[in-house]
N, C-alpha and C positions, 0 to 999 in steps of 0.2 A: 194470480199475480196481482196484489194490491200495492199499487204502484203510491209512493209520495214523492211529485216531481219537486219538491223542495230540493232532490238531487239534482235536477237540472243546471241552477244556480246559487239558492240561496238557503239558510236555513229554516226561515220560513217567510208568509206572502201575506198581505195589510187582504185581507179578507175583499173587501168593497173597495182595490185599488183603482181599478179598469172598469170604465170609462166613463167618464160625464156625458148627458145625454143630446147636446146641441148638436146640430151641423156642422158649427165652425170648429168643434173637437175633431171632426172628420179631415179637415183639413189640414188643421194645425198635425196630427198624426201621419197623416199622409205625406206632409213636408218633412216630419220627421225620419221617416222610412226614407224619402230621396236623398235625403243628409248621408245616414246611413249606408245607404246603399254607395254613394260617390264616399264618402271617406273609406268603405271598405277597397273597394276597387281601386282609387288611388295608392292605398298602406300596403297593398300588395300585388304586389308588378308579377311576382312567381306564381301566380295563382293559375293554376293549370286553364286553358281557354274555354274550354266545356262548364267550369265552376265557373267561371265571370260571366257566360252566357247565363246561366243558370240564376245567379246572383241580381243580371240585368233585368230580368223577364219574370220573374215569379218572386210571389208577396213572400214576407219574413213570417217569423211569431214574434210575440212580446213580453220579455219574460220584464218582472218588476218587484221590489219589496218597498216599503215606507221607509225612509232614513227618520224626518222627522216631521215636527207640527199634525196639523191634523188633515183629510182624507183634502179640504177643500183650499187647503193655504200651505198646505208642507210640501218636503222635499224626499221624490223619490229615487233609486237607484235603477234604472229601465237599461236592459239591452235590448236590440232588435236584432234577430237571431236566423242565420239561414242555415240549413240541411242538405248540402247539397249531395245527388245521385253517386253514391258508390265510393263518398267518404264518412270513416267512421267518426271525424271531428268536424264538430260545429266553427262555425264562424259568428261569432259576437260580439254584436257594437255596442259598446258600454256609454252610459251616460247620465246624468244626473240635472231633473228637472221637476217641477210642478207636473202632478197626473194628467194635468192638460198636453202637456209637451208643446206647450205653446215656444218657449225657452230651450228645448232640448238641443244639444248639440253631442257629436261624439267625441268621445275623449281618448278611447284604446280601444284596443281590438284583442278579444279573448279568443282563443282555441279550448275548446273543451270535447273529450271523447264520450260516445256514448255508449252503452252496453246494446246488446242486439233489443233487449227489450222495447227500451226507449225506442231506436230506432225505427223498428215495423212501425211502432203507434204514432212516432212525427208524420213519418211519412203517409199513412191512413188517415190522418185526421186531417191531411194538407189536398190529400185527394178529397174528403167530405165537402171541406170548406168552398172549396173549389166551386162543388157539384151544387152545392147548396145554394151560393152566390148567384151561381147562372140559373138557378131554378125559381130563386123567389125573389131576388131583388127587388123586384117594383113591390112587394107585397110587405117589405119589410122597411121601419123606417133605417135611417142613417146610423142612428147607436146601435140598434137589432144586428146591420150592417156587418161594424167595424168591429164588432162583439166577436162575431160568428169568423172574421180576416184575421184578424191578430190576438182571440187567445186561442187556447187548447180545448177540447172537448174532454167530458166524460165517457169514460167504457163501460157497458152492461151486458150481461148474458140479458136475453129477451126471448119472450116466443111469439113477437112481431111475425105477420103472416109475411111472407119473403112476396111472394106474388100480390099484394096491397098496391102497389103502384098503380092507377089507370092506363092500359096501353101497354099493361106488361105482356111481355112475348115471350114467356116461360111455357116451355111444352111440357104436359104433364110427367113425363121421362125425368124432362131436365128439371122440374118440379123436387119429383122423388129422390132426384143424388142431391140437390143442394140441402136438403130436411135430412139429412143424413150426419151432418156435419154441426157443431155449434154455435148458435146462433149468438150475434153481436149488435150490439147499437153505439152509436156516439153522439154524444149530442149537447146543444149548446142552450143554456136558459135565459131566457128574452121576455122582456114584459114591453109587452104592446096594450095601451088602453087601458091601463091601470089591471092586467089579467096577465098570470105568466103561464110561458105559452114553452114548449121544447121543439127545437130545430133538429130533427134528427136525420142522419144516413145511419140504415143496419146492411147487415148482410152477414156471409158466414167465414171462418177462419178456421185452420188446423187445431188450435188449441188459445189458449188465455195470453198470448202473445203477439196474437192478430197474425203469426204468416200464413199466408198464403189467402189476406184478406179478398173477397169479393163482394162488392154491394149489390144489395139486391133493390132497395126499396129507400124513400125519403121521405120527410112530410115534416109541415106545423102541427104539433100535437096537444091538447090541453093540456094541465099538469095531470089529471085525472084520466085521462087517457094513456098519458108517457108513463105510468107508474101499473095501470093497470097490465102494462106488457113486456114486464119485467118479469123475471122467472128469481131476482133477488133485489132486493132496493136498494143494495149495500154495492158501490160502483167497484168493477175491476181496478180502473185508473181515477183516480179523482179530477175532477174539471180544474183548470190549472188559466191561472191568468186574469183573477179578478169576475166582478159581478156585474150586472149589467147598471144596477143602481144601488 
């Protein structure tokens, strides 16, 4: 399944859109999300109570293209995008600002449906992000951060050892039925210290559509390391959401 989320929203994505590397881009982003989030919740009163919970409490993605000028002075087209539990249409807050989003404000509110494909892998890569976040925070600076919150991860078959983790509690049984199954990675590329580094959560899935995804293992990986435990270099899903620099 070689996914181009250019379906998502756009026809295509300014390669190096996402995200400038300071602090204050963290914040300036983060207000943009609270924007977001209150103009979605205001634009719609109907919105079943379970989504507005959902909406309040857990982070978006970022989807973006270039309108125009260039990566460090132009103007981009960014929604902030939620998925919420057990509907098949997105909610998206449209707007148009500089890649800082220092200026960002929302303008409309887009519904778009997504195919089950899409689907599994939002929702797997929003549990990754998640897991990722509480795992390495202190270890990662603030773009590394806001890289790994608000875009999208790559997909790859791997044959990443499932039990790799320190403190894994996998019994040799439960070992044997997960190595039975296909093995997956997702992961987000991050340059720390002038060296690029891959954030990855794997684990295994029914087939090249992640259901029935389960993780098994996580880690900061060299690039040289994240490539040597690929079973193909050629990703399932393309990383989706800009570069880190």
């Amino acid at each position: 399944m070689k996914k181009s989320h250019c379906l998502m929203l756009f026809a295509a994505l300014a390669a190096s859109l996402l995200f400038c590397g300071c602090r204050s881009d963290q914040y300036y982003q983060d207000q943009a999300v609270q924007r977001a989030r209150e103009y979605l919740l205001e634009n719609n009163p109907q919105m079943p109570l379970m989504e507005q919970e959902y909406v309040k409490f857990n982070r978006p993605f970022i989807l973006a293209e270039q309108l125009s000028g260039s990566y460090r002075s132009g103007v981009a087209q960014i929604c902030i995008c939620w998925m919420t539990p057990g509907n098949p249409e997105l909610y998206m807050v449209y707007g148009a600002s500089g890649v800082r989003m220092i200026d960002w404000q929302p303008q409309r509110i887009i519904r778009k449906q997504f195919k089950h494909p899409e689907e599994n892998y939002i929702k797997t890569a929003s549990m990754a992000s998640n897991a990722l976040i509480q795992s390495y925070f202190d270890l990662l600076d603030a773009h590394s951060v806001n890289h790994i919150r608000y875009t999208l991860p790559g997909v790859w078959k791997c044959k990443f050892d499932l039990n790799s983790n320190p403190g894994s509690q996998l019994s040799d049984q439960a070992l044997a039925a997960a190595e039975k199954l296909p093995r997956y990675v997702l992961a987000w590329k991050i340059y720390e210290n002038d060296q690029t580094y891959y954030v990855v959560y794997g684990g295994t899935a029914r087939n090249d559509r992640l259901e029935g995804f389960k993780g098994y293992f996580n880690g900061i990986y060299t690039e040289a390391e994240f490539k040597a435990g690929l079973t193909d270099p050629q990703p399932l899903i393309e990383p989706f959401g800009g570069i880190t620099r």
